[in-house]
C-alpha positions in Angstrom: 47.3 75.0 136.6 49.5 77.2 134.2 52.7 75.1 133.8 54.4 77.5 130.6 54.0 81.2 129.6 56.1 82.5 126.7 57.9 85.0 128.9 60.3 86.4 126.2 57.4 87.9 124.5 56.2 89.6 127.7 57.3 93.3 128.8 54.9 94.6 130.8 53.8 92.6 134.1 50.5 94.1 135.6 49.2 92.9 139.3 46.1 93.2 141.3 47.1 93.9 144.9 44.0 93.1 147.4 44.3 88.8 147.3 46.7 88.8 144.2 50.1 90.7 146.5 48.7 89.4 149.9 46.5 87.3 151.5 43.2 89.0 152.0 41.2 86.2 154.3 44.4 86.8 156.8 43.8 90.5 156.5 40.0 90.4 157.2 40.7 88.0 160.1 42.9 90.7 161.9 40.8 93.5 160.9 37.4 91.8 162.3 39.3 91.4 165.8 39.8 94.7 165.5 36.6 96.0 164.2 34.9 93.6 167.2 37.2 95.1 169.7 36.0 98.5 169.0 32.4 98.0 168.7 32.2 96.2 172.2 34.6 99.1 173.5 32.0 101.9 171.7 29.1 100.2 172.2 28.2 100.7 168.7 27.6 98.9 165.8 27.9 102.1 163.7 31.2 101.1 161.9 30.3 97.3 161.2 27.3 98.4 159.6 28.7 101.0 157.5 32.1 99.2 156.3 29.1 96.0 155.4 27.7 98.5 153.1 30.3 99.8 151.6 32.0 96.4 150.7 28.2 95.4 149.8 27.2 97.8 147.4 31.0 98.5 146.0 30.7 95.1 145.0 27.5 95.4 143.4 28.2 98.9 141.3 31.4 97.1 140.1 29.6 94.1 138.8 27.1 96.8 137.3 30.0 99.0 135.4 29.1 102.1 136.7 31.0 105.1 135.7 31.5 107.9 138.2 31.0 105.0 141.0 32.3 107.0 143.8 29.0 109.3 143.5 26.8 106.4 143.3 28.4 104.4 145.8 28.3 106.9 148.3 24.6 107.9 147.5 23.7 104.4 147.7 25.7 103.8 151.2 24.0 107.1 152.6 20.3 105.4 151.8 20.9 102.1 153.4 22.5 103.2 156.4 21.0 106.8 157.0 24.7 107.7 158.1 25.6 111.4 157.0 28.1 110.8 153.8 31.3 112.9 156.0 30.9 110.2 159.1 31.0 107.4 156.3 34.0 108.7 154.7 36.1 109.3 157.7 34.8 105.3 158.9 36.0 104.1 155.4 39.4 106.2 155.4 40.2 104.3 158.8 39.0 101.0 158.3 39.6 100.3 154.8 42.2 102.9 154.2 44.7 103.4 157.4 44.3 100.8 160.0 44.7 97.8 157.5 48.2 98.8 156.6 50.1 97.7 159.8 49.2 94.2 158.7 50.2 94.4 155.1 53.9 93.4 155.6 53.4 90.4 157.4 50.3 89.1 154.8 52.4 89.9 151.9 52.9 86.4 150.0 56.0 84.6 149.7 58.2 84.7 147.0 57.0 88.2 145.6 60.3 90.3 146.2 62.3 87.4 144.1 59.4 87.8 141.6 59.5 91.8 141.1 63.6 91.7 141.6 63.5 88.9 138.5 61.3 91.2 136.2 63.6 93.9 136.8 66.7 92.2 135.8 64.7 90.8 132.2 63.8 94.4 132.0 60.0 93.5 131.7 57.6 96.6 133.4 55.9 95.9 136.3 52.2 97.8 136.6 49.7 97.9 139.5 45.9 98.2 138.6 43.2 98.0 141.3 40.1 99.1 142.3 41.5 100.5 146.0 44.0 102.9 146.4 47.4 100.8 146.2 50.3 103.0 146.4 50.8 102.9 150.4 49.9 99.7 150.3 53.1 98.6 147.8 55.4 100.3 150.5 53.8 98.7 153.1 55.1 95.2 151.6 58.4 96.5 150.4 57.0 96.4 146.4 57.4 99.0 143.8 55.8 99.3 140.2 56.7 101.2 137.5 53.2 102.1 136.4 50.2 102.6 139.3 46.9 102.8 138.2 43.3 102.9 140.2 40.1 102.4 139.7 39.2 105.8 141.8 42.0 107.8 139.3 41.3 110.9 136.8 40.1 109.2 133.5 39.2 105.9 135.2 36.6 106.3 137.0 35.3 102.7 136.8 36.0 99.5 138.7 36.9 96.0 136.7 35.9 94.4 134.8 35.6 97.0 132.8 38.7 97.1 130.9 39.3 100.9 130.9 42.3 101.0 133.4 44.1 98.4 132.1 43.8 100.2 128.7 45.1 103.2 130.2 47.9 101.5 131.7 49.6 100.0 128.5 48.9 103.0 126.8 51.5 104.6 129.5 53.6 101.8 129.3 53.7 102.2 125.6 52.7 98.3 125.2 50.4 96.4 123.7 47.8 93.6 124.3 50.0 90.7 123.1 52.8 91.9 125.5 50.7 92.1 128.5 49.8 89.5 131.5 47.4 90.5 134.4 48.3 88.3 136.9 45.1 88.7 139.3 42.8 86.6 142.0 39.5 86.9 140.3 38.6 85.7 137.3 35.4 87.9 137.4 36.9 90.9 137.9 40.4 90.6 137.0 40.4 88.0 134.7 37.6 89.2 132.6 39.1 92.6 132.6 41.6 91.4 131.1 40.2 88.9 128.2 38.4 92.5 127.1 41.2 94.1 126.9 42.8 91.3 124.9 45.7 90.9 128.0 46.1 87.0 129.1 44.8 86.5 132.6 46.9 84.8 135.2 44.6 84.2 137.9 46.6 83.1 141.7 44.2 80.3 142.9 44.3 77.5 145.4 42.3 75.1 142.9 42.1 74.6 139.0 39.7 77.4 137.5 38.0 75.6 134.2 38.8 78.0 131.2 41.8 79.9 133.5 45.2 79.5 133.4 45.5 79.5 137.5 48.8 79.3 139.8 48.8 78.7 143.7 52.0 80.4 144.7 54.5 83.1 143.7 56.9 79.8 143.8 55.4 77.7 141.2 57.1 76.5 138.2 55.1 79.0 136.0 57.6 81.9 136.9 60.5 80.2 136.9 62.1 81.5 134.0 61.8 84.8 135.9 63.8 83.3 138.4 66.7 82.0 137.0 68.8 85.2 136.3 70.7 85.7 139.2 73.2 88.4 139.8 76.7 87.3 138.7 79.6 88.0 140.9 
């Protein structure tokens, strides 16, 4: 577990936000009572096969680094399924886009608002990069970044770990690798996204990762010194 990070020489403070801002297994969990609920009210297994798809396959054209992936992803979705590509859009805009956001607030993990406010007051940038759409889903959970990027944005165009967005996001932020921390939840995606882009991973995990420096909560002694400038009166 990460017990020290040289915070002084840190401006810019980049988070995932799907398992890295909330808790995503708590999520899912609501969102499969829901998704059952609505199948057995249907009668159709329509949605459940096409949001298993989508996760499927977005998964597997990240790992592949394809650019454009929106185009493929959708043309690969539209094979397996033999659902017409406007019925799978309006599916995923629901499921993955609207519905999921009622729950956000209450899945937010603790200790986050202390952790934004405290990078604020040591002036340090706070960025969002992710492969979703994240900038509903930050108000959801009373968050705010100075610098939003996404894997679906003009001049991305590619999920991690391809290091692209993350470029683009320092490049914004007018920093530079050696000033940079991703904190994240994957080391395969966000943590090797990172490493490329010569950023030092912070990966939030439950257990030791070999090779990662790894934290279990927003409350651990690793952000301490991020905690300890409280307003004077």
């Amino acid at each position: 577990m990460a017990k020290d990070i040289d915070w002084d020489s840190i401006r810019f403070v980049v988070f995932d936000v799907d398992g890295t801002l909330y808790s995503q297994r708590r999520l899912r969990l609501r969102m499969a009572g829901e998704l059952i609920a609505h199948a057995v009210a249907r009668g159709s297994l329509t949605n459940l096969r096409v949001l298993r798809a989508y996760r499927s396959l977005r998964e597997t054209i990240g790992e592949e680094e394809i650019d454009d992936f929106q185009a493929s992803l959708m043309a690969r979705i539209v094979a397996r399924t033999g659902e017409p590509a406007e019925r799978i859009e309006a599916i995923v805009s629901e499921w993955i886009g609207r519905r999921p956001l009622a729950h956000l607030a209450s899945c937010r993990y603790d200790g986050l608002v202390e952790l934004f406010s405290g990078l604020r007051r040591q002036n340090k940038a706070i960025g969002i990069y992710s492969d979703y759409p994240a900038e509903e889903k930050l108000q959801r959970m009373n968050l705010s970044a100075d610098y939003i990027l996404t894997a679906s944005d003009p001049g991305v165009g590619i999920q991690k770990p391809h290091p692209r967005g993350l470029q683009m996001l320092m490049q914004r932020a007018g920093v530079g690798p050696a000033q940079t921390v991703l904190i994240g939840d994957r080391p395969e995606r966000d943590g090797l996204a990172a490493r490329r882009a010569g950023v030092l991973p912070l990966i939030r995990s439950a257990v030791a990762r070999e090779d990662w420096l790894t934290f279990s909560s927003y409350l651990d002694p690793v952000f301490a010194a991020l905690r300890t400038e409280e307003t004077s009166g």
